[in-house]
C-alpha positions in Angstrom: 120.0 82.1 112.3 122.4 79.5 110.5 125.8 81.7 110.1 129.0 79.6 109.9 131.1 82.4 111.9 134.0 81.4 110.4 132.9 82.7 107.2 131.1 85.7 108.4 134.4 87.3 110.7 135.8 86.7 107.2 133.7 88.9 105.0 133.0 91.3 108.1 137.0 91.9 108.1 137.2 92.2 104.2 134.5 95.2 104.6 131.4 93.4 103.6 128.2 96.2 104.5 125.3 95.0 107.3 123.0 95.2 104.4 125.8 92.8 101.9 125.8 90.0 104.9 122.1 90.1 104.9 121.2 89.5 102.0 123.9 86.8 101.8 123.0 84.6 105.0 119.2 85.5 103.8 118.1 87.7 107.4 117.3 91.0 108.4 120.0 93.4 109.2 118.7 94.0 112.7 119.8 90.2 112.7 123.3 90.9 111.7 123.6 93.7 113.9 122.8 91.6 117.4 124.8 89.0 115.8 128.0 91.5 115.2 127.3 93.0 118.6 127.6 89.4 120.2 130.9 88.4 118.1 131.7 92.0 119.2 131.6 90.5 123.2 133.4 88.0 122.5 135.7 90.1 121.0 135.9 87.9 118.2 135.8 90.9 115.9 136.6 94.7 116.1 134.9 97.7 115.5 135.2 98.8 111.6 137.2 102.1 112.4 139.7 100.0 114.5 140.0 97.4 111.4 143.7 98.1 109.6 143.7 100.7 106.2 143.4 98.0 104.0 140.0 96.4 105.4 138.2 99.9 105.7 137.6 102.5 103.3 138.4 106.2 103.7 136.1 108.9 101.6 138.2 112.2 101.0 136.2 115.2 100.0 137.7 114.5 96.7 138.8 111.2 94.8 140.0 110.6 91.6 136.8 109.5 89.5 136.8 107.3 86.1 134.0 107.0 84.1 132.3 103.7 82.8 133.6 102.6 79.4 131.0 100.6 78.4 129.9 98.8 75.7 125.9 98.8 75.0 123.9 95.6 74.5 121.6 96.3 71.5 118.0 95.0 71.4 117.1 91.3 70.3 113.7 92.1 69.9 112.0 92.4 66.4 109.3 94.6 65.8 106.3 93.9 65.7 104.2 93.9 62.4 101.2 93.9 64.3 98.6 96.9 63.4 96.9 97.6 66.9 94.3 100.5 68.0 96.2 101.5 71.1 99.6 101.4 72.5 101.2 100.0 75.2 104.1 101.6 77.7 106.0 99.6 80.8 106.1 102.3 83.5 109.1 101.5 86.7 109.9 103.5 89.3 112.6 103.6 92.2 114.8 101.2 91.6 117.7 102.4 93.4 120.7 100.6 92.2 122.9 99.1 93.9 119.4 98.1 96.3 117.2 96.7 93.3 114.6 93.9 94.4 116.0 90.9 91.7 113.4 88.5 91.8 110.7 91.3 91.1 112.6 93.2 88.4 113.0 89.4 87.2 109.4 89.3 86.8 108.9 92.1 85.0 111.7 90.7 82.3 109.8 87.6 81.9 106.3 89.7 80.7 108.6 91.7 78.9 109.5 88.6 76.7 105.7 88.0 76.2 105.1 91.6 75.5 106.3 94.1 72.9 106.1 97.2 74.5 105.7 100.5 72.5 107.3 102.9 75.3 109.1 102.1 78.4 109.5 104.9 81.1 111.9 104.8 84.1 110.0 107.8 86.7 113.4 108.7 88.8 115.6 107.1 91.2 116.8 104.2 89.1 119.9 104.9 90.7 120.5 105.0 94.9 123.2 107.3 94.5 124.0 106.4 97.9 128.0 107.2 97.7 127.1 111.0 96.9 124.4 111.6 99.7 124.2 114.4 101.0 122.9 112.4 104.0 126.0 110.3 104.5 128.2 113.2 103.7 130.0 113.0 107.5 129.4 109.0 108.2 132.5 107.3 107.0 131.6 104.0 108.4 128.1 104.0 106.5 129.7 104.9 103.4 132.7 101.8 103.2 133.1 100.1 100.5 130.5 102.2 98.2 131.8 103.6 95.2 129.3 105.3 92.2 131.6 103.7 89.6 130.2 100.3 90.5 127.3 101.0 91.1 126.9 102.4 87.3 128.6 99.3 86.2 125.2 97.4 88.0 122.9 100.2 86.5 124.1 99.6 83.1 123.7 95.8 83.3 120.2 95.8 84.2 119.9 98.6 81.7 121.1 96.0 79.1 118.4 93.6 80.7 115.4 96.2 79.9 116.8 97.4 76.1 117.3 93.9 75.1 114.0 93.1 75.5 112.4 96.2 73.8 111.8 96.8 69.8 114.1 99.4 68.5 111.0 101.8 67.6 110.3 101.8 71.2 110.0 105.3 73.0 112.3 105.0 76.0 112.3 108.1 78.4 114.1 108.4 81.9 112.9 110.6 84.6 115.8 112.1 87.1 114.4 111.8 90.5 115.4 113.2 93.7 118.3 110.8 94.2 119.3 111.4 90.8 119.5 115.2 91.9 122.0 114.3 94.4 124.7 114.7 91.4 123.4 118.0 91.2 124.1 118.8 94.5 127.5 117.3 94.5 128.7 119.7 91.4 127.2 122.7 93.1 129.5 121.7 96.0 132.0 120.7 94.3 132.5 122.2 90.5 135.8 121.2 89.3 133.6 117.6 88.9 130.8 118.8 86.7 130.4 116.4 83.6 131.8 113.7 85.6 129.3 110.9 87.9 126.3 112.2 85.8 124.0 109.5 85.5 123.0 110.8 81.9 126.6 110.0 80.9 127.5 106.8 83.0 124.7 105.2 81.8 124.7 106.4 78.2 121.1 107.2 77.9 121.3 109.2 75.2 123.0 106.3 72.9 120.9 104.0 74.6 117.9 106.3 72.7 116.5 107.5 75.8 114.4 110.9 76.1 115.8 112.2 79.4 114.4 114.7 81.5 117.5 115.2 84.2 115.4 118.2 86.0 113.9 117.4 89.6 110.4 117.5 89.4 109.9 118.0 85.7 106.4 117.0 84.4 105.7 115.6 81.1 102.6 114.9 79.2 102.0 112.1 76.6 98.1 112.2 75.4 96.1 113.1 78.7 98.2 111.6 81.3 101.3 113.8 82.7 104.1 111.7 84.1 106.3 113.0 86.8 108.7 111.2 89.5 106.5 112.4 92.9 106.7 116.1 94.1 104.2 115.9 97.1 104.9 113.7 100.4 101.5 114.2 102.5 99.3 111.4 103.4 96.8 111.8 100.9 100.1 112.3 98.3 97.7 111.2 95.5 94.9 113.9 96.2 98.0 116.3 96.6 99.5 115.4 92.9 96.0 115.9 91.3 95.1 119.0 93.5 98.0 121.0 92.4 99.2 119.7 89.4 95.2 119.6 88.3 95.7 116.9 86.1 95.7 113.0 84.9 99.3 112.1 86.6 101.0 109.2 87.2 104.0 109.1 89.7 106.5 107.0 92.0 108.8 108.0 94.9 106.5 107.0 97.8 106.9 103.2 97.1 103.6 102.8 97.6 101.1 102.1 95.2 98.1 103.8 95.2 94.6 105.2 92.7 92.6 107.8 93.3 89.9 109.5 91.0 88.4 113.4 91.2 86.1 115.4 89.8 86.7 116.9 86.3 85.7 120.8 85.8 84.4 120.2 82.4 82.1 117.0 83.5 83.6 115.0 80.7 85.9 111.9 82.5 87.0 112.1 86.1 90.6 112.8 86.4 92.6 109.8 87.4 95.7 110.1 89.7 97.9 106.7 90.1 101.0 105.9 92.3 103.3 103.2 91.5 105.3 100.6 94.1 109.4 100.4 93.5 111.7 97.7 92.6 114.0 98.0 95.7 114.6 96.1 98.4 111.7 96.5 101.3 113.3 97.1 104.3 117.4 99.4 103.4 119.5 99.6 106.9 118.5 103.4 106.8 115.2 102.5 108.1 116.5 100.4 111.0 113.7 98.1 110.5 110.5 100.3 111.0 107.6 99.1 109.5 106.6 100.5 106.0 103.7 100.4 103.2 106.3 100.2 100.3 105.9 97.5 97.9 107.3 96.1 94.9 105.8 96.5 91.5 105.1 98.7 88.2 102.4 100.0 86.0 101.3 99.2 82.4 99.8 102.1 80.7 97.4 101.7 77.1 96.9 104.7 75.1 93.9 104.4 73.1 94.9 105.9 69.2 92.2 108.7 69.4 92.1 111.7 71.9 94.6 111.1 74.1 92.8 108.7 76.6 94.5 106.0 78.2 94.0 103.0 80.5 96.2 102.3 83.8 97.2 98.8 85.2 98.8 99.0 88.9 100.5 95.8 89.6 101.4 95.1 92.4 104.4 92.4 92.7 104.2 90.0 95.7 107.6 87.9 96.7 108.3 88.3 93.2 105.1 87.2 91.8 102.5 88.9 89.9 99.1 87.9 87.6 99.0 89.8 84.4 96.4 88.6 81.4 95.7 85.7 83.5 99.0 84.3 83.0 101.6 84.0 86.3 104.9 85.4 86.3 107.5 84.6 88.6 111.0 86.1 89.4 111.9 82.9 91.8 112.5 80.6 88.4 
């Protein structure tokens, strides 16, 4: 591992994350943490709670919060005068901002210049949420230097990215997911902060023209296909979304992509159930490098005009790379 240490005790001491330094010296974080633990020996650096005030970060119950002023970037994209018998909707899920995959959601904004979509959907979790977690709610080290003001500041910039590069007829909808909800929790706990951290208002969805649907597990239809951000966790979470839900559904949250087709009651088309891979990074500290089946990627759905029916593409996005209409695109450029 090529680390110039004099550089790395400084960024450690200015309260750069395990995850930060990883992805800046390009190695895992199990990497950084032998590496820290050696340095550690050493005693070449300290221990982050034994750092001075000014290096760490303290979270008190309650912190003054600002809201992002921010200024939307509108669409460069003309419509399209093209008459078409079907349309054609970008689907992403689980993004989790600050933690997005680059290269692959890079990708997706070069087929998005060769493509006019007609709807874009965002299933849930396009933001971490990470500073609010109900998970890190006691673990002030894993929380230094995150802040949800920031990390809106990122969400609106790739936000930007995607509305740029949509016509301004498109239907745009965002999904809350279960990290989402985590602002939901935060106001139950804390009340005096309702209206403020919502990701409906720090991202300005509505003036971006988004339809949102900021209730966990809500379910919406458009034609025959319900879209939903992932309610079931078993191993066979497909079979479980079209078992209960008894319909066509499409769904992220597992960062796995995955098809599965069953029987229809009426014996007219068999009902078609379709998970969808993330845009996040692979392998977050959280999972203290355990191996996984999460990858990277999106779905392009067609709506035929007639009926209802529709037509699913799972892509699956490999190091940032991914076929579509027989034309390669690549995040890495």
């Amino acid at each position: 591992m090529d680390i110039n240490e004099k550089v790395y005790i400084e960024l450690y001491n200015n309260g750069k994350t395990i995850y930060d330094l990883a992805k800046m010296f390009d190695c895992s974080e199990r990497s950084i943490e032998r590496y820290e633990n050696r340095l550690r020996k050493q005693k070449k650096i300290k221990f982050r709670k034994e750092l001075p005030p000014t290096r760490t970060v303290s979270t008190p119950a309650i912190q003054p919060v600002e809201s992002v002023n921010w200024k939307i970037t509108k669409t460069k994209k003309k419509e399209s005068n093209l008459k078409k018998p079907f349309s054609t909707y970008l689907v992403i899920a689980d993004t989790h901002i600050p933690y997005e995959n680059e290269i692959a959601i890079k990708s997706i904004f070069h087929l998005m210049d060769d493509i006019s979509f007609d709807g874009f959907i965002i299933l849930g979790d396009y933001m971490d949420m990470s500073p609010i977690s109900h998970w890190l709610k006691h673990k002030r080290k894993t929380l230094e230097n995150k802040r949800m003001l920031t990390d809106y500041i990122e969400g609106n910039k790739l936000l930007d990215e995607f509305d740029k590069r949509l016509p301004k007829n498109c239907d745009k909808r965002f999904f809350y997911g279960n990290h989402e909800d985590w602002y939901y929790q935060l106001i139950e706990e804390y009340p005096a902060l309702e209206g403020l951290l919502e990701p409906k208002t720090e991202l300005k969805l509505e003036e971006r023209g988004y339809k949102v649907y900021d209730k966990i597990n809500h379910i919406e239809r458009i034609g025959r296909l319900s879209f939903t951000h992932g309610i079931y966790h078993q191993q066979n979470f497909v079979k479980k979304h079209i078992d209960e839900l008894k319909t066509n559904v499409i769904f992220g949250h597992l960062h796995s992509p995955r098809v599965r087709f069953a029987a229809s009651p009426a014996r007219e088309i068999a009902i078609a159930g379709y998970a969808l891979g993330c845009l996040s990074n692979l392998a977050p500290a959280y999972q203290k490098n355990r191996p996984n089946s999460w990858v990277n990627g999106f779905g392009v759905v067609y709506f035929y005009d007639n009926g209802g029916y529709f037509d699913v593409d799972v892509k699956r996005i490999v190091k940032g790379r991914f076929i579509f209409n027989n034309k390669l695109y690549s995040g890495n450029e």
